[in-house]
N, C-alpha and C positions, 0 to 999 in steps of 0.2 A: 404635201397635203396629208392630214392625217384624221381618223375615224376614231373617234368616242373621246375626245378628252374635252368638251368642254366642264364646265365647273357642276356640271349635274352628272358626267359619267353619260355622255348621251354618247346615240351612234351616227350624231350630226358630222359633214366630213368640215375642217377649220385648215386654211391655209395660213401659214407663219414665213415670215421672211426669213424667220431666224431659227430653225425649227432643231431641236437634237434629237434622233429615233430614241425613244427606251428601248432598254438589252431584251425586252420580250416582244417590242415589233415586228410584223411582218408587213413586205412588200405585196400588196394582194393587187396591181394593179396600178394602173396611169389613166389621167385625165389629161387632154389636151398638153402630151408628153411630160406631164407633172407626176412623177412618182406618187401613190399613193399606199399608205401607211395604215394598219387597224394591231393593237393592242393586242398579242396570243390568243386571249378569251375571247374576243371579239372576231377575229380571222377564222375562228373554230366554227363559228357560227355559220359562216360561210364558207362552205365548204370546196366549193367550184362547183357546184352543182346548180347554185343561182347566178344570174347576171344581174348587180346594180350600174346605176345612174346616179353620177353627180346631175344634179339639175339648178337650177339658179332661180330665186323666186326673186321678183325686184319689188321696189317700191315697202319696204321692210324698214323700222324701227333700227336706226343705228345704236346694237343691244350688245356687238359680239367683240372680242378679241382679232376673231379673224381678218385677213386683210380686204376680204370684201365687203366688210361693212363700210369704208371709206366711201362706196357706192352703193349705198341704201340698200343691199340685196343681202342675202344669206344661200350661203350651199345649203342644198337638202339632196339627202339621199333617197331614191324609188327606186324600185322593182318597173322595171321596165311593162306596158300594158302586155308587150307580147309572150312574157315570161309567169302572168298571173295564174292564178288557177282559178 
């Protein structure tokens, strides 16, 4: 799984079957024992001082590359309610 590449540069998380890290990936974390991947500039952001959420929104427009759109859903990343300010 990997954070901000879809075709807008978002920081939507996209699962690939077939995925290659770029040389400036960082591993910031695993979802349901899925390594998770975000971009240097993007990792910077977070620092370890927040805690995200993949979270799964269903019933969504099959719009994405990712391999959860085969099931009408899309990753979306949150800030967990208990980590808000």
């Amino acid at each position: 799984m990997v954070l901000g590449t879809g075709c807008c540069d978002s920081t939507a998380p996209f699962l690939y079957d077939q995925y290659l890290v770029e040389p400036d990936a960082v591993r910031v974390g695993e979802a349901a024992g899925v390594p998770v991947f975000a971009h240097g500039w993007l990792a910077k952001l977070y620092d370890g001082d927040r805690t995200l959420e993949v979270d799964v929104d269903e019933g969504l427009v099959n719009d994405s590359f990712s391999l959860e759109s085969d099931y009408d859903c899309r990753f979306t990343l949150r800030v967990p309610h208990s980590a808000r300010i």
